[in-house]
C-alpha positions in Angstrom: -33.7 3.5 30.3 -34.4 0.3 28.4 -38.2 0.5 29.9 -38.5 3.9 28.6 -37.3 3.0 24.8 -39.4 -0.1 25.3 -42.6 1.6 25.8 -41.9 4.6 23.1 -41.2 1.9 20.5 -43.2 1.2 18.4 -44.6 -2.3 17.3 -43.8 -1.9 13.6 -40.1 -0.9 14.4 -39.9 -3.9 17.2 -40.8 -6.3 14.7 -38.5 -4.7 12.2 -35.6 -5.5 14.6 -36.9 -8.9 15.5 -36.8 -9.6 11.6 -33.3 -8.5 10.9 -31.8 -10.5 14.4 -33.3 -13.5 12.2 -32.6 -12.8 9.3 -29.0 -12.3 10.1 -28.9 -15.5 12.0 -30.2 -17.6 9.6 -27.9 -16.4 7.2 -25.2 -17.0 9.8 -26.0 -20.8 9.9 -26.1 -21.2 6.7 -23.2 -19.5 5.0 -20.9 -22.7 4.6 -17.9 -20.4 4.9 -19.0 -19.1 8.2 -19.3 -22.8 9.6 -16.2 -24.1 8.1 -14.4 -21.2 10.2 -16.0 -22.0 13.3 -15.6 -26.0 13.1 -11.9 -25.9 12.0 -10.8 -23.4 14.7 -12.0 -24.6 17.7 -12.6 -28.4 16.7 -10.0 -29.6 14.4 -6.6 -29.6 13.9 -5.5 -29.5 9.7 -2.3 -29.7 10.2 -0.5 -33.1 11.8 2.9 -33.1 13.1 4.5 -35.9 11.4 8.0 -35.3 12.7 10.6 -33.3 14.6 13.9 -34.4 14.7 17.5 -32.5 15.7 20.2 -32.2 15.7 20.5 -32.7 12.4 24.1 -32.7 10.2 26.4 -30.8 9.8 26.5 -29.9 13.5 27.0 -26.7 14.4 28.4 -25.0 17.4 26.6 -22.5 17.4 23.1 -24.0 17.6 21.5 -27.5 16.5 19.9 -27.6 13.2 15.7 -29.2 13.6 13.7 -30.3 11.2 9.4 -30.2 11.5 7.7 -32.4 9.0 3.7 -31.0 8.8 1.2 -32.6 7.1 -2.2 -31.0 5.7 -4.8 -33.5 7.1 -7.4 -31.5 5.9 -9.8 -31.1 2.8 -8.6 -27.2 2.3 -5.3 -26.0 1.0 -3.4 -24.5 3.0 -1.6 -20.9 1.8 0.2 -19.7 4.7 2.0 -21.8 7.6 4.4 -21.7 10.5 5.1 -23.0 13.5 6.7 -22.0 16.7 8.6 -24.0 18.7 9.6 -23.5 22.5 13.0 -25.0 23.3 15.2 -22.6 25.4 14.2 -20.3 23.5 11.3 -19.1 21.1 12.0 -20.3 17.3 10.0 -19.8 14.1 9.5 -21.8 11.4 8.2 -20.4 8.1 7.1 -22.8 5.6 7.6 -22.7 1.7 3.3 -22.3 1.7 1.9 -19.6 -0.5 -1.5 -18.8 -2.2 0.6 -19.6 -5.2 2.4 -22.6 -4.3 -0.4 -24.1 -1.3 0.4 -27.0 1.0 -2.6 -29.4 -0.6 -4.4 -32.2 1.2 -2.3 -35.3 2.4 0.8 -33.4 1.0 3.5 -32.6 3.5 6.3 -29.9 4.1 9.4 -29.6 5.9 11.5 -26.7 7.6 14.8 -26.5 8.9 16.0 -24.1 11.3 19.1 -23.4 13.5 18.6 -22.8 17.1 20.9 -20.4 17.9 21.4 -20.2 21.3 18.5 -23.2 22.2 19.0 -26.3 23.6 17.0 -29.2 24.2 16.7 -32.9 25.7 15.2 -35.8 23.6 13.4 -37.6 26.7 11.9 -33.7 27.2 8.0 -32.1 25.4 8.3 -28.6 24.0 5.3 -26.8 22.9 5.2 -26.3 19.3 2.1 -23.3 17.8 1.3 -23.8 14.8 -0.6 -21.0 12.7 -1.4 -21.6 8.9 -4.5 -20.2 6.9 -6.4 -22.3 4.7 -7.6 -21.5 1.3 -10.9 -20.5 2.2 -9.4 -17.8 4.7 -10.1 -19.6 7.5 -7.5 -19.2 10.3 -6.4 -21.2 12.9 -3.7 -21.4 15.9 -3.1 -24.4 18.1 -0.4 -25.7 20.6 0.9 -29.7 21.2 3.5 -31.1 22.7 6.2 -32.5 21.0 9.5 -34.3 21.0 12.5 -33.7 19.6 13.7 -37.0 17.7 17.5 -37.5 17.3 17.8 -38.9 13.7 18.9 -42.5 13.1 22.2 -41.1 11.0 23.1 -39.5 14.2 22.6 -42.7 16.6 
């Protein structure tokens, strides 16, 4: 089949398509935008965890209260974040980050959260996700390990 289109093709319309395949790709590489995306996805991570700690006053029966500290390490604002942590239990934290009130570079942010029904171990890791989307629209999801840190009020 591709033989046959091959050969009824003509030369003029092969190096129409040739032209546009560059064109496109050129464009590709050199779109900042496009780059940013790529490079912050798969290669960087904005966002540093700069602390979890729980269980955090008052204490609650019902569930221990956690606290994640982020941090934009990045050169972008950051308009929309959350995180997910993995402790007995799936548990989201939303962050107060909007495209009107942004998380901006070597700023941090804090969320607190009740894990009803969790449980954890200080000496354990629990994978925390985070997901945010920086001002630019690029998007990105990652995973790390963390521990939870019992506060030093609490020691």
């Amino acid at each position: 089949m591709v033989n046959y289109w091959y050969s009824h093709m003509s030369k003029s319309s092969l190096r129409l398509i040739v032209a546009g395949i560059l064109l496109i790709t050129s464009i590709l590489l050199v779109m900042p935008e496009f780059s940013c995306r790529a490079s912050i996805s798969q290669n960087q991570q904005p966002v540093e965890i700069s602390s979890v700690l729980g269980p955090l006053p008052p204490i609650n029966p019902a569930g221990a209260i956690v606290e994640i500290t982020l941090k934009n390490v990045s050169a972008e604002p950051i308009i929309s974040l959350t995180a997910n942590l993995e402790a007995n239990g799936s548990f989201e934290f939303v962050f107060d980050v909007t495209p009107s009130n942004p998380l901006l570079p070597n700023k941090s942010t804090s969320s607190r959260l009740t894990l009803i029904g969790g449980g954890f171990n200080t000496d354990l890791s629990y994978p925390l996700t985070i997901n945010a989307i920086l001002q630019n629209g690029a998007r990105f999801v990652y995973t790390n390990q963390v521990k939870i840190i019992e506060p030093p009020l609490n020691k």
